[in-house]
N, C-alpha and C positions, 0 to 999 in steps of 0.2 A: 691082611692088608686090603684096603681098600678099592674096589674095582675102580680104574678113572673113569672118568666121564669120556664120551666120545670128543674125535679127534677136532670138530669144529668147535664143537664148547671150548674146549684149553685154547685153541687160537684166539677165539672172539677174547676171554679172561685174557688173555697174555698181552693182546693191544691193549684190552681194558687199560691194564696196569702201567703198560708205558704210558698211556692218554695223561691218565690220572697220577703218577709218581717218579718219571724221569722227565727231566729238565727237556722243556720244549725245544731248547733248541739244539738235543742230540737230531742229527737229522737222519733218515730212510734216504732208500734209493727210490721206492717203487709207489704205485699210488696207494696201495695195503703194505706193511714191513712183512718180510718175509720170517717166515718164526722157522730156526732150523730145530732140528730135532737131534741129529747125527749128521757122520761126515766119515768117508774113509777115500782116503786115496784122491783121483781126481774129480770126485762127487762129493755134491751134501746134498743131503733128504731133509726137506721139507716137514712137521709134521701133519701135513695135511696127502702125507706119500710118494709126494713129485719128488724124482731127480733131477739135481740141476749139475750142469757139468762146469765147476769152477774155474773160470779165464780170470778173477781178481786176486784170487789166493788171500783172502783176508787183508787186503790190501798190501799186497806185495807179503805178504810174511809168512805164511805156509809154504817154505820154499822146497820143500822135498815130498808135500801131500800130507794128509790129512790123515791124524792117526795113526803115522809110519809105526810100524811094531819096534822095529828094533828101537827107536827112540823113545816110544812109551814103556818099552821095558825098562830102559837105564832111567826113566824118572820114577818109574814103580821101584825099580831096587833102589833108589836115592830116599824116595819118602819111608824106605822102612827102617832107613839107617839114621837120619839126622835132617829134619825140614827147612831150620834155620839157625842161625848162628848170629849175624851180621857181621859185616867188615874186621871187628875189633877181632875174633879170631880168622885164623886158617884152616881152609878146608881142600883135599886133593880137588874136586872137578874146579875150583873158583883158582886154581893155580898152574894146571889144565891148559883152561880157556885161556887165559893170559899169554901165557908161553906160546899157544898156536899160534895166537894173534900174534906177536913180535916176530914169528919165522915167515906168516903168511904176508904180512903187510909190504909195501915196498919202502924202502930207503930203508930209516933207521928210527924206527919207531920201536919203541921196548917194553916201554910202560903203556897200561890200561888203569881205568878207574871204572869200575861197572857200579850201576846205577838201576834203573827199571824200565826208560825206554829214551825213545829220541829225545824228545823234547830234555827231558836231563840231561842226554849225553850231550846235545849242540848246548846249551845254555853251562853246562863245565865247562867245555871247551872256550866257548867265546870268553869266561870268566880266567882260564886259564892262560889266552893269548894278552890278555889286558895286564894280568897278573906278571908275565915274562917280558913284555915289551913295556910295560909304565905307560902305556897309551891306551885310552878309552875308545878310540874311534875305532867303526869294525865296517867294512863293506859286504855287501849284499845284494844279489840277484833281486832284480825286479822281477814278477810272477815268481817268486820261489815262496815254500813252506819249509818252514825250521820246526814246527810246532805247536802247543797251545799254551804255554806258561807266559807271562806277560812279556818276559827276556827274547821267548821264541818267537813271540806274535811281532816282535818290533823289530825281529830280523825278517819277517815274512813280509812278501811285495805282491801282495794281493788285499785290494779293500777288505774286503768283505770277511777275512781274516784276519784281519787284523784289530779287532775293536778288544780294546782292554790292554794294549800295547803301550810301553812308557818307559822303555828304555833310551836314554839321550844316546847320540854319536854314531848312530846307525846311519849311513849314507848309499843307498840303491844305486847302482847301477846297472845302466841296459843288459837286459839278457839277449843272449846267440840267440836271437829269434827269428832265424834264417825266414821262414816262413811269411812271417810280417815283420820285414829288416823296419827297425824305427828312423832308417835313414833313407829307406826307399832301393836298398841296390840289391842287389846278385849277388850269390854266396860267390858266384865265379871272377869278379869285377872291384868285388866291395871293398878289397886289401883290409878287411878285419877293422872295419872302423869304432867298432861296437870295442875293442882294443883298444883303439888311442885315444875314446871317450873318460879310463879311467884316470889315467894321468891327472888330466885335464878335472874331473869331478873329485881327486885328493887335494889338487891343488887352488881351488875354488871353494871348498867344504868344508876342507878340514884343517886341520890345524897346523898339515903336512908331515905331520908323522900320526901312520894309524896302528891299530893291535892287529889286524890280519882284514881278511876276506875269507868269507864263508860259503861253499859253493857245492851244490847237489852236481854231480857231473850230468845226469839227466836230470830238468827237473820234472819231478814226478806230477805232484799237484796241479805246478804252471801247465799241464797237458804237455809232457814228454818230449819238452824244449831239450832241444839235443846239438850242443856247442860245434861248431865245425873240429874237424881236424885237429889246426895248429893253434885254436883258443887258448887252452891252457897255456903250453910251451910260451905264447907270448905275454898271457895278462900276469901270470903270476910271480916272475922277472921284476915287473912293475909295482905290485905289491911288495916283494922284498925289499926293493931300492927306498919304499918308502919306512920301512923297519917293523913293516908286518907279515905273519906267519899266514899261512896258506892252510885253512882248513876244509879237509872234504868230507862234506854231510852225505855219508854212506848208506845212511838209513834205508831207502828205497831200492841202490844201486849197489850193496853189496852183498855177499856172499854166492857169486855169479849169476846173480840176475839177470845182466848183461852180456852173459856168453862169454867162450874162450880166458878170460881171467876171473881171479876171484873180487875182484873189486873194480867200480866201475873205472874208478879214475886211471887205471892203467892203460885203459885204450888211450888216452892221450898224452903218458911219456913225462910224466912230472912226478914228482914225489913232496907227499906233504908233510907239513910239520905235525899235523893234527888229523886224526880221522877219528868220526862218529860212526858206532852204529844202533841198531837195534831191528825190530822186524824179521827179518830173515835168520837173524843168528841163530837163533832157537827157536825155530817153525812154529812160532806162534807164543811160546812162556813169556813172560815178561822180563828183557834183559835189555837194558842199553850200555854202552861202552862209548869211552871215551880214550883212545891210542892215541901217544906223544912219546916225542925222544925221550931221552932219559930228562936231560939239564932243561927242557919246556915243562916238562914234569913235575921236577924238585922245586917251582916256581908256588907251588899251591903246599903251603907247610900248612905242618901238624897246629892243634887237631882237626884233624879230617875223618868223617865214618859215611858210610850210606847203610844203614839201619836193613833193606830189602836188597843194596846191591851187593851183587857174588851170591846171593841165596843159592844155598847148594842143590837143590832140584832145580833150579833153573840151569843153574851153569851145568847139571848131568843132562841138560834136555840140549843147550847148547853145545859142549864136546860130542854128544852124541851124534849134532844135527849136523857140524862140521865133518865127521866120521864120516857121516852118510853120502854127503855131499863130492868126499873125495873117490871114497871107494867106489861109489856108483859110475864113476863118471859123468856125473849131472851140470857139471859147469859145463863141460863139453856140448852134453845132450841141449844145455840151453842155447848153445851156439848152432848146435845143426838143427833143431827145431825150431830154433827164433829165425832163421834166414828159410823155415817152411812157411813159417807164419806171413811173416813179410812177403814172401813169394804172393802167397794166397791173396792178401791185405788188397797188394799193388793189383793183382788180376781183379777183384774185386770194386776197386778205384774205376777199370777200366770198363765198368760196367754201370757203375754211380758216380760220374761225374762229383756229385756235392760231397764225396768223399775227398775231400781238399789236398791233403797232406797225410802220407805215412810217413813215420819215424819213430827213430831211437833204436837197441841194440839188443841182441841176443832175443827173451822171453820178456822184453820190458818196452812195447810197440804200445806206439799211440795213432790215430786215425782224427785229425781236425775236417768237423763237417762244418759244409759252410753252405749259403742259399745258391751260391753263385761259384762258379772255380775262378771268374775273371774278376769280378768284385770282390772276390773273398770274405766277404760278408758273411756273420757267424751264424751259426741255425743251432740254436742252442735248444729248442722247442723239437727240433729234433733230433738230435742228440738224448734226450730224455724219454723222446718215441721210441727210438733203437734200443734204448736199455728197455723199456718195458717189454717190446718184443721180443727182443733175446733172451728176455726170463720167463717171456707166455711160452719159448720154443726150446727153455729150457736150458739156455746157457746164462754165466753171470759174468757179469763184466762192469770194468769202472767208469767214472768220469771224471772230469778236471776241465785246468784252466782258466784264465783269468773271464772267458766269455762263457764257463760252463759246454763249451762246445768240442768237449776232445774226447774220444772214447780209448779207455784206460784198459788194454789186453793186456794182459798179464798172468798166464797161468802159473802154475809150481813148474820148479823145473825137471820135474818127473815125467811130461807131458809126453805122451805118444808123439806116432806120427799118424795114426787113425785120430788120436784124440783132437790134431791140430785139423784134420781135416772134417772132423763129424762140427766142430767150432764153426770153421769159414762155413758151413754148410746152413747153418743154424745160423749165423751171421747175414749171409745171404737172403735168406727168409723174412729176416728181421726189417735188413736195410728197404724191402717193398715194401712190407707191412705199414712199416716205420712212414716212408713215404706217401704212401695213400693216405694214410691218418692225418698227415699234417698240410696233404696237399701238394705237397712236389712234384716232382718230373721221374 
């Protein structure tokens, strides 16, 4: 075999290639892309030899760490047995996963349709709320991400995501954007006005009867819009009366990303008719789902196949990943390490002022920088400072948001409590660096 070439030539070649043969506008985080090489655990190596200590987790989807063995085992015993099938037959892990999902989920959710990722699974589900109620209209979070299919982009309430969208009957409304209430008031004051705006936007909109509302319980993208309290319990009463299903896009926020439950939307006491996932199910394989009652189910007749969904190595990397998640106590550990994070986050606000807002729950915290805390004026210039610094010092972390100004933590939830803290440490570093670079305070 051939000796390789040293380790800067294959990087220089490896930009090359993206330069020259992937669509310009897959985008990077950093001002050079980072080219990984390996990864295990709460680390990925670089092949230029740096460790970086992963706070994104593959964008929320390495939920147990990278490489976990015992899950790379069960997809190593899965590829030596049977790689694919598709839907038209049955296979044990693709019946598995199914069956956890109906005991894990809350209310009465039974059936799954698995598919390859989010973006499938929201775009089934909205086709199956349409398909069960005879109504085309579907509401939708402003600043939210449903995905990149043309069906997801026109549920998405972000511009700049949204180009190539064209599906009719989508109607936004305000998200729980406590932070910059679009009413101007106090989470303490407000009596949930962002609530009694939908009423008012089905019956102005729409034709008064809709197919559902589709809702991230955090939204991840919008920068880690995190609904108060009794949001749910009230808006989705509302959606019912008007004779639509209640869908929750779990994508980001399930398999306890969010601490203490397995799914985000149970922090807030409602049960849906519809849940999405993908991302986290299977620390990284390609699996999305789509969970509904039995009779919202039977709404979507024969034929129906997904040619890659239930691929039986994925769903053995997904039962495995659920295994792991239980047995470890890792939903739990996201709860006592996401309220270390946060601890840290908030001491760290108390040091940088332009650290505007922390939020959201368990291992899934966001940080909104802004130039000013009294103007709340976004610093999105540096927000892009901070990531670069936090990957010169060696940690990776995400962003979002409709002003690009929100810095997106989010480790596996395998995550120490050294790990949370060598993070803020490295964080810390960053937020000066970050600062003098762009000239702040």
């Amino acid at each position: 075999m051939d000796e390789l070439p040293p380790a800067q030539e294959r990087i220089n070649e490896i930009r090359r290639r993206r330069r020259e043969h992937i669509f310009p506008g897959v985008t990077t985080y950093y001002d050079q892309s980072l080219v990984v090489d390996r990864a295990e655990g709460m680390y990925v190596y670089g092949m230029d030899g740096r460790q970086y200590l992963d706070f994104f987790a593959g964008i929320l989807t390495v939920q147990v760490g990278h490489c976990d063995p015992e899950i790379t085992q069960a997809v190593v015993d899965q590829l030596h047995k049977v790689w694919h099938t598709s839907t038209v037959f049955d296979t044990e892990p693709m019946g598995l996963v199914a069956e956890k999902l109906a005991q894990l989920a809350p209310g009465d959710l039974t059936h799954t349709f698995f598919c390859n990722s989010g973006t499938e699974a929201n775009e089934t589900a909205v086709m199956l709320a349409q398909l069960f109620t005879r109504n085309p209209e579907i509401l939708a979070f402003r600043h939210s991400y449903h995905g990149r299919s043309a069906v997801a982009l026109s549920l998405t309430g972000q511009a700049a995501w949204r180009k190539g969208a064209n599906l009719p009957g989508v109607r936004h409304i305000p998200s729980p954007y406590c932070y910059r209430c679009p009413y101007g008031q106090e989470p303490e004051s407000c009596n949930l006005q962002c609530v009694k705006e939908i009423e008012e936007i089905i019956q102005t909109t729409t034709s008064g009867e809709i197919a559902g509302f589709i809702a991230e319980p955090i939204l991840g993208l919008g920068g880690l819009i995190t609904p108060p309290d009794d949001y749910f319990k009230e808006a989705v009463p509302i959606i019912r009366r008007y004779g639509g299903l209640f869908i929750a896009d779990e994508v980001q926020t399930g398999f306890g990303r969010t601490g203490t439950y397995m799914f985000g939307i149970q922090h807030w006491g409602v049960e849906p008719d519809i849940m999405t996932f993908a991302k986290g199910i299977a620390n990284g394989l390609p699996v999305g789902a789509t969970l509904a009652r039995a009779d919202v189910a039977a709404a979507l007749k024969p034929p129906t196949i997904s040619t890659f969904g239930g691929n039986p190595v994925s769903m053995a990397g997904a039962w495995a990943t659920i295994q792991v998640l239980e047995n470890r106590g890792l939903v739990d550990n996201a709860r006592v390490q996401g309220e270390r994070l946060r601890q840290g986050l908030l001491a760290l606000q108390e040091e940088f002022p332009v650290m505007g807002d922390v939020r959201g729950k368990g291992l899934m915290l966001g940080v909104e920088l802004v130039k000013d805390p009294e103007t709340k004026e976004p610093a999105p210039d540096l927000a892009v400072a901070v990531m670069q610094a936090a990957k010169d010092e060696g940690l990776l972390i995400g962003r979002g948001g409709l002003y690009n100004n929100v810095l997106r933590i989010t480790p596996p939830l395998s995550v120490s409590a050294g790990q949370i803290d060598d993070a803020l440490a490295m964080l810390k570093k960053a937020m000066t660096a970050a600062l003098a670079a762009v000239g702040g305070d």
